[in-house]
N, C-alpha and C positions, 0 to 999 in steps of 0.2 A: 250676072247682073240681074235677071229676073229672080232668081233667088232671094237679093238684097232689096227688091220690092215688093216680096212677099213680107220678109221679115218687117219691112218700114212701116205694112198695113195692117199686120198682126197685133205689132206694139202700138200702131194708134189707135186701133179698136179696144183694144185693153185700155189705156189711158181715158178712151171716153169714159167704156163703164165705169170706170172706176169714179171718175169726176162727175157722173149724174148725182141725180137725187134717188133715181128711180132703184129699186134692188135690180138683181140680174136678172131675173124672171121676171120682171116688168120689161128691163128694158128690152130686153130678148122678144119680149111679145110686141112692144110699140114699134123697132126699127128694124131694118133688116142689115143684119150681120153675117160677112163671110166664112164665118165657122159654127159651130153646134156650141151650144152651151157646155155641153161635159167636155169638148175641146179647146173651151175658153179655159175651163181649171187647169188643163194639161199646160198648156200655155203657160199661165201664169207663172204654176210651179216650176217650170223646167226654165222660163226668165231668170228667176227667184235665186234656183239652183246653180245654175250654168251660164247665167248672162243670154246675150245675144248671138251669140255661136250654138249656143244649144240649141235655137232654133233652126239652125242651115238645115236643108233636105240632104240627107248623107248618102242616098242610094245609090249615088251616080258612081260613088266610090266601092262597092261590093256592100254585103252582109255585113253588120256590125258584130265581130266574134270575139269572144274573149281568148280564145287560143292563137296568142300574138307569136312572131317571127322571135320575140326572146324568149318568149314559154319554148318553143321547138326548137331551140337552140339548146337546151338547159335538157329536152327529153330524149334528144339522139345520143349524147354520149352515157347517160345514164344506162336507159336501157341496152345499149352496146355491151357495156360492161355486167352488166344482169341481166341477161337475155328471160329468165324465170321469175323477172319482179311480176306483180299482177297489178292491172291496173286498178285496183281500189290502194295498194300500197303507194304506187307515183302520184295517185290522187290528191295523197295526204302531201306527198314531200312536194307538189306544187303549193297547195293549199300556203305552209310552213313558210316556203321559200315568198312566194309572191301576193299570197293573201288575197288567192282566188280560186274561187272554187269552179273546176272545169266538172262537166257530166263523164260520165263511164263511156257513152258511147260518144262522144268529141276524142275522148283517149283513143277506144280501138278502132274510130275511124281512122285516126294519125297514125298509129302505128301500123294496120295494115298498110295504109299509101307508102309508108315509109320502109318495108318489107322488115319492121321490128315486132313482129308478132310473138306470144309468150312462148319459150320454150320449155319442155317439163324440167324440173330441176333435178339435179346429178344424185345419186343414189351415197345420203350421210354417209359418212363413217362413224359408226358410235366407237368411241374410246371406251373402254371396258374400266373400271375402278379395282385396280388391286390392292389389297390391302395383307401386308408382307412382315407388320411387326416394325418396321427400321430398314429391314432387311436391306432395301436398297440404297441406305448410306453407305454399307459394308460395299456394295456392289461398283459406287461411283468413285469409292476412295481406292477402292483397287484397280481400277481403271485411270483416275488421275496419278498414281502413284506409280503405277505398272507394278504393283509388289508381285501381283498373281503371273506376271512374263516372268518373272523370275523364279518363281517357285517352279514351273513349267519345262523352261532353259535350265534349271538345274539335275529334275528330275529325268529329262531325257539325255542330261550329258552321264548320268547315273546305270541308267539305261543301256547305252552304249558301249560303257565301262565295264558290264554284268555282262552282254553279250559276249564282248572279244574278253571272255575269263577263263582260264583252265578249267573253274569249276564247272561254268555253263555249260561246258560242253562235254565236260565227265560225266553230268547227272543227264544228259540228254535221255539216255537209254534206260534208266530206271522205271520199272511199271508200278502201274497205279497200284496200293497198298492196299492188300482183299479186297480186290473187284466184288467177289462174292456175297460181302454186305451189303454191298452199295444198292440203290432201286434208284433210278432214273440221277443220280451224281448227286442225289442228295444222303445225306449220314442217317445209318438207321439206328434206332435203340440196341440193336445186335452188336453195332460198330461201335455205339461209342461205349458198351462194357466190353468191350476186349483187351483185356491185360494190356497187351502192345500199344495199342492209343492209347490207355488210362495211366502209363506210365510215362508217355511221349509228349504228352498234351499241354504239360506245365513247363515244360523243358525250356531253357533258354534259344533264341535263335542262330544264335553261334552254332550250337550243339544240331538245332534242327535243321540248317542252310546245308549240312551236309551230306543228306542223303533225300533233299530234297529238288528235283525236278523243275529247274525255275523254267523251262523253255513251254511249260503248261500255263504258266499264269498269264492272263489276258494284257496287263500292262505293257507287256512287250509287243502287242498286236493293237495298243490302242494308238491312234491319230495325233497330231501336237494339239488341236481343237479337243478333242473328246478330252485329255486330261488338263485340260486347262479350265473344260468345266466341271468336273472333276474338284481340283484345286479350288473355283469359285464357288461349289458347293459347301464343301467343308470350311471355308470364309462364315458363312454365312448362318451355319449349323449352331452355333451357340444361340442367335436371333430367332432361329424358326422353331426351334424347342423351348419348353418351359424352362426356364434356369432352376436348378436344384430338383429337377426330376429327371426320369432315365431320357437318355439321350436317342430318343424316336423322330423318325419321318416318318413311320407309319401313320400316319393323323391327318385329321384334315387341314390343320395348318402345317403340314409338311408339305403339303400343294403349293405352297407359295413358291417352292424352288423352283417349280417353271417359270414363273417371272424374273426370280432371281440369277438366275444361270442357264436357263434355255431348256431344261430337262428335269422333269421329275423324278427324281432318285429316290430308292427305298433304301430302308436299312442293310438290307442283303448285300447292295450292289457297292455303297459308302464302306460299309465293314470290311467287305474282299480287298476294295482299292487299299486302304489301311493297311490290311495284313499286308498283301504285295508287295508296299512302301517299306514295312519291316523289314521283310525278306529283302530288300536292295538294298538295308543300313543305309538310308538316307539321311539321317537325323545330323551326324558331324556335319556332311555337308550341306545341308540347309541353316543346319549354325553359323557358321561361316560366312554362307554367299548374304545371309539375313544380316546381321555382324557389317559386312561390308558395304552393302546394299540403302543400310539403316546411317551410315556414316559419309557416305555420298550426297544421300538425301538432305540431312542436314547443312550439309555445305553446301550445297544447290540455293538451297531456301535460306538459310541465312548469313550464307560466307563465312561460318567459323574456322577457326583455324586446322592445318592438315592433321597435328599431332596433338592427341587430351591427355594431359600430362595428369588429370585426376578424372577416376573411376569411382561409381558408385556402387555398392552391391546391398541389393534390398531382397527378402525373402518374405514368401507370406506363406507361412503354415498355419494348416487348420485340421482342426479332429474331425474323420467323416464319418457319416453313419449310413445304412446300405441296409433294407430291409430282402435284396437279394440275396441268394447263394452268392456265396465269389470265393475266390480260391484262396486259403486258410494262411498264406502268406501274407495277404494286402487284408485280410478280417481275421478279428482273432476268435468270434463265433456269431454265428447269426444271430443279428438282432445289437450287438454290441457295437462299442466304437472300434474303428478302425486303426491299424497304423496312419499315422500323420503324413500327407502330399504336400511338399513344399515345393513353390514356385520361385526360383532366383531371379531375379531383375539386374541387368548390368544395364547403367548409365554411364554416359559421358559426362564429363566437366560443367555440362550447360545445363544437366538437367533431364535431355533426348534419350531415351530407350534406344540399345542398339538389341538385343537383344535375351531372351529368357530361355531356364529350363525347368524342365518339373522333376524333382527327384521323389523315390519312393521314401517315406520318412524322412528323417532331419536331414538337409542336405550338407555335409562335409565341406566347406566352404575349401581346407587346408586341401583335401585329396580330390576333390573333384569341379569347380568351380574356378578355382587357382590355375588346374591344370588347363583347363577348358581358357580359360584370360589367357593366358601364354600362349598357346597357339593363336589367338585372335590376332594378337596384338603383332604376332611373327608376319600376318597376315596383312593386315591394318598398315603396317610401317611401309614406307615409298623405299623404293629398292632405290631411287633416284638419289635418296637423302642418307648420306654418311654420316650418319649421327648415333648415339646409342642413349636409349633415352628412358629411365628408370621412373614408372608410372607410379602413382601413389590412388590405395585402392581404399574408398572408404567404406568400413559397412555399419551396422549398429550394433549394436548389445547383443544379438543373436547368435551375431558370431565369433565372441569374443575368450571362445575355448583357448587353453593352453596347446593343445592339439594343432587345431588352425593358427596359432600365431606359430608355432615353430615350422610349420612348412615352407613360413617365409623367411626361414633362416639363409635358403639357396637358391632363394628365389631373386629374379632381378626386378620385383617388387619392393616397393616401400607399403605398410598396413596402417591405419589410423582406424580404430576404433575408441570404443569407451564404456565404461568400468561398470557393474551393478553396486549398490550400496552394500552388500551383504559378502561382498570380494574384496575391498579394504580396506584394510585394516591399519593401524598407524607402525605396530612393529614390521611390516613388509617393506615399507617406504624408509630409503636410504639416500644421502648426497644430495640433501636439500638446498635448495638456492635461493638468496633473496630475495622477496616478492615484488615484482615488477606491474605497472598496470598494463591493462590491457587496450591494446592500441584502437580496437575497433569495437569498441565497447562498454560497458560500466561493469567493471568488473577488476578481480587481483588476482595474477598468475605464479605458479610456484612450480619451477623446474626442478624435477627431481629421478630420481631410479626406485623401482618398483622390482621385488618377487613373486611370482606369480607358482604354485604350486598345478601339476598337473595331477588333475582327479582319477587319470586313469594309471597314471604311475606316479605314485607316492613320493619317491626320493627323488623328482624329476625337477628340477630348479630353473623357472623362466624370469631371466631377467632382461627389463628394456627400459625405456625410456616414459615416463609421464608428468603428465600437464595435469595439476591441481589447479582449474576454476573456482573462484571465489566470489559470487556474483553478489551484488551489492543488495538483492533482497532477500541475503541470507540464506540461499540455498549453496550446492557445490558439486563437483562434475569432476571427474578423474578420467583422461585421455589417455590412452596409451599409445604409444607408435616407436618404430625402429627406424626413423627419422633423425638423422644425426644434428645435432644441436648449427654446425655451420651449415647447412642446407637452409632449413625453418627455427627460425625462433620461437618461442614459446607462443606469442599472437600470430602467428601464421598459421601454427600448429592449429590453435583454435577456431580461426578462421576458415577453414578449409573442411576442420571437420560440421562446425555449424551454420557455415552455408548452404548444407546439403540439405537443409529442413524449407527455405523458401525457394529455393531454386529446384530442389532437385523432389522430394518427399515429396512436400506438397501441392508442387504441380501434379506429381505422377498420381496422388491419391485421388485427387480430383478426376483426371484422367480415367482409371482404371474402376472410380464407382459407376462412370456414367455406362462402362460396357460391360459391368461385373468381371472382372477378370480374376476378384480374389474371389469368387465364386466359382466353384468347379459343376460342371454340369453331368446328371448322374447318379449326384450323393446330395444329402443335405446333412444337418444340423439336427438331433433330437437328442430331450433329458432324456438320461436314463437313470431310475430309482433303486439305489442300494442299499436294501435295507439293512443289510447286516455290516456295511462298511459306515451308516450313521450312526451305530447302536455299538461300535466299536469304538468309533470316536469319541462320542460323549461318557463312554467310560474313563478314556483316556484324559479327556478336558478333567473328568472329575476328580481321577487321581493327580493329575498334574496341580489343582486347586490347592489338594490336601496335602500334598509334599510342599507348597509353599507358604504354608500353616506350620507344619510343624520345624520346620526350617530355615525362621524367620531371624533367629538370632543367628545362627552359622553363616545365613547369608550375608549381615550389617558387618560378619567379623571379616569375611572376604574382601568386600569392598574395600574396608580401612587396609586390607592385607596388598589389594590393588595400589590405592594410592604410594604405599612405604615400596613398591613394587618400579613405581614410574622412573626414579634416579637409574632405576638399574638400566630400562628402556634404553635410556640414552646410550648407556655403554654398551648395549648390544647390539644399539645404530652404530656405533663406532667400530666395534668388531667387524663388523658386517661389512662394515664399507671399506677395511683393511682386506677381507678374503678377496677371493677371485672364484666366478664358476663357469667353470670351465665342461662343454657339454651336460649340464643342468648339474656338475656336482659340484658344493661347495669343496677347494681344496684345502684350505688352510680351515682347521675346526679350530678355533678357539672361544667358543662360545661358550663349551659347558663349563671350561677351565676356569673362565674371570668371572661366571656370573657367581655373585656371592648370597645366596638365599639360605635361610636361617634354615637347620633340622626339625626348627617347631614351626615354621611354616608347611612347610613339607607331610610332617607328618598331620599338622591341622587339615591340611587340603586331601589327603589320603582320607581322613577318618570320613569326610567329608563326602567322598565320592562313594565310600563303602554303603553309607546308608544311605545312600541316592540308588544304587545298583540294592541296595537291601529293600526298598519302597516299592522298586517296578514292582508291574505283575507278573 
């Protein structure tokens, strides 16, 4: 109550001055006032400001402080949780929060009472930045995939196999081969010119498994970890080396395999594991388990069906070049191109790789490819399911030998390939059928029988089934397959083989640019300049010019000889499709009996060939 008659005589003091005549400094000097002049402006302004409450005497109730019971509410659980903020940081996040600014020492007055004093902060962890190339995609997809459990569980079930083996234990007691070369078990220059190793050294592994000591090689001594990073190294090796140079970890980006697999590996120690793997003939059975492995996976992830009733088979050869030494069988001399490495591709029906192999040169789809599918597929099939079930294999022009199509004379394959332009010809094709459209496309189909000559035997007669495309902008395509006409119709036929280009090709090529696969790491690509095979050639262009210069009429007479030629055509299609061939031999010859060609044709075409064979050089 005296409070509110202080305030009543404040504000009526104020009201006089203000209502005189007098200024303040007048009136100040004529009357007597209970407060100071400079106490009057305070006054006034804090009226102004705050009203009538701004005037009440506040002491009775403590200190007036800005560090309110919600500010200390707001700074005990903070600093709890961050015991190492500093109080110029909490400064700022009151400042933020409530849009007041407390002093440094209001802060560590509160926090000591409140036993929140700073604590030092916990010793960083710096993350280190590795930079690996990719490397670590290889690393995480092996891990999501578990491919690398399985290369591991295969190679140790190998392992095991090689131990409990008559041979292991026959070669146990063989000694090391001239100890006496050897300095500290590394090969000296003495050792490797020794008749006995220079004649040993090239040998096959069949031939070297046999007097070779497998119970010295370290793989049998390594851990399921240790070759499993092992296995996660050589994942990885194509990434952490230059593509198209030798295949080194010696380097300073071959340091990334610690990152990559937990262990820095040299060339020495990756090379040995390799050899070892030869020595246990691994390779079938990582075809297989991969093969099987690779066809699980797919039906995991997208539910296809158990049995792929169509195969693809894709190859990529390429000429290598090697400015190393290498052994006179895989180079034909240093500095030149090499024999040809081809890699096979078996896909599934969908398009999925199940599995690849690399052959030394052209890979033999008939003898070794074919053979390798058979046993997959003996593999692949559910012992569950009674069924017998005749796969159809597609591959492309590459491997459209006579050779390879007869291997699948016995085979419980069906083959779909297709034709080069410069393989046929219209007298081969026999038992044509009326032209049908094609069901799943713009285009006209022509079912017919084809002969096929083998290049490597002459008198060898392949006859099968094909599909003349006739596509509407004028181009044309000849399929071949041993697909019997009630199986696939002529649009199925087609179907099957030119799905393999969006579904199957061009996924995979897309696929295999992004990790170079048709890239071998090792070797590269380089011209080489022959100057005496270009200076041979353009002799040859030159004489071929001038033999069809002076040959110009003989040639116009041939032509017209062609045309009066074509009636005959037909009747040798007729022939032809009266014979039968039976193990490629035509049986019934009636060809040379009915074809009836004039003796002045005959001899026209002889005079013909004489001064063509009279021209060469």
């Amino acid at each position: 109550m005296q409070d509110d008659g202080r305030i009543e005589e404040i504000i009526k003091t104020i009201k006089n001055i203000e209502d005189s005549n007098l200024s303040v400094r007048e009136y100040f000097d004529q009357n007597i006032v209970p407060f100071t002049r400079p106490q009057y402006y305070i006054y006034r302004k804090t009226l102004r400001k705050y009203g009538e409450e701004g005037l009440r005497d506040k002491r009775s109730s403590g200190n007036n402080t800005k560090l309110t019971q919600r500010i200390k509410d707001y700074i005990i659980p903070v600093v709890t949780e961050n015991r190492s903020i500093s109080s110029s940081q909490l400064q700022s996040r009151i400042q933020n929060q409530f849009d007041i600014n407390i002093s440094l020492s209001n802060l560590n007055n509160f926090r000591a009472s409140a036993t929140l004093t700073r604590l030092p902060p916990p010793p960083k962890k710096e993350c280190e930045q590795q930079k690996s190339g990719g490397g670590e995609i290889l690393t995480a997809l092996s891990f999501f995939t578990h491919i690398t459990d399985l290369y591991t569980q295969t190679i140790i079930e190998r392992i095991n196999e090689v131990r409990e083996s008559s041979l292991f234990k026959q070669n146990e007691n063989i000694p090391q081969d001239n100890p006496d070369y050897r300095q500290q078990g590394k090969f000296t220059r003495e050792y490797n010119q020794l008749e006995s190793v220079r004649e040993n050294r090239f040998k096959s592994i069949d031939d070297k498994i046999l007097t070779k000591n497998l119970s010295t090689m370290n793989i049998f001594t390594m851990s399921e970890k240790t070759i499993y990073r092992y296995n996660l190294a050589l994942l990885c090796l194509p990434l952490v080396t230059s593509n198209g140079k030798s295949s080194r970890v010696n380097r300073v980006k071959g340091n990334d395999l610690a990152f990559l697999c937990g262990q820095n590996y040299k060339d020495a120690s990756l090379e040995r594991y390799l050899q070892e793997l030869k020595y246990l003939k691994i390779s079938d059975k990582l075809i297989a388990a991969t093969a099987k492995f690779w066809q699980d996976f797919w039906q995991t992830e997208f539910g296809d069906e158990t049995y792929f009733i169509c195969y693809y088979i894709d190859g990529n050869t390429r000429p290598l070049w090697s400015s190393n030494r290498c052994y006179k069988g895989k180079v034909t001399m240093l500095g030149r191109v090499m024999n040809c490495l081809e890699n096979v591709f078996i896909h599934d029906g969908k398009g999925h790789p199940l599995y690849f192999q690399t052959f030394h040169g052209h890979a033999d789809l008939g003898k070794h490819a074919l053979g390798m599918l058979t046993k997959l597929t003996k593999l692949l099939d559910s012992p569950e399911a009674h069924a017998s079930v005749k796969r159809i294999l597609v591959f492309d022009g590459g491997g459209n030998g006579v050779k390879t199509l007869r291997a699948f004379d016995n085979s419980d394959e069906y083959y779909l390939t297709i034709l080069d332009d410069n393989q046929v010809k219209e007298r081969k094709i026999k038992h044509i059928r009326p032209e049908t459209e094609y069901k799943y496309g713009t285009a006209s189909l022509v079912d017919c029988r084809i002969e096929l000559r083998d290049s490597l035997e002459k008198d060898y007669i392949h006859e099968c089934r094909a599909v003349i495309v006739k596509w509407d902008n004028g181009k044309r395509s000849v399929l071949i397959t041993d697909i019997p006409r009630e199986l696939l119709d002529a649009s199925e036929v087609t179907k099957r083989y030119f799905d393999r280009w969006p579904q199957q090709e061009k996924q995979f090529r897309d696929a295999k640019s992004g990790v170079n696969i048709h890239r071998i790491v090792g070797y590269g690509k380089k011209i080489e300049k022959y100057d005496r095979m270009d200076e041979k050639h353009g002799l040859l262009c030159e004489t071929i010019t001038n033999l069809n210069l002076k040959l110009e009429k003989p040639l116009i007479k041939i032509e017209a000889i062609e045309e009066q030629l074509a009636p005959l055509y037909s009747k040798e299609r007729k022939l032809r499709e009266k014979s039968e061939i039976v193990d490629g031999i035509r049986i019934k010859r009636l060809i040379s009996r009915h074809l009836r060609i004039s003796a002045v044709h005959i001899l026209f075409l002889g005079e013909v060939v004489i001064l063509l064979m009279w021209q060469m050089p």
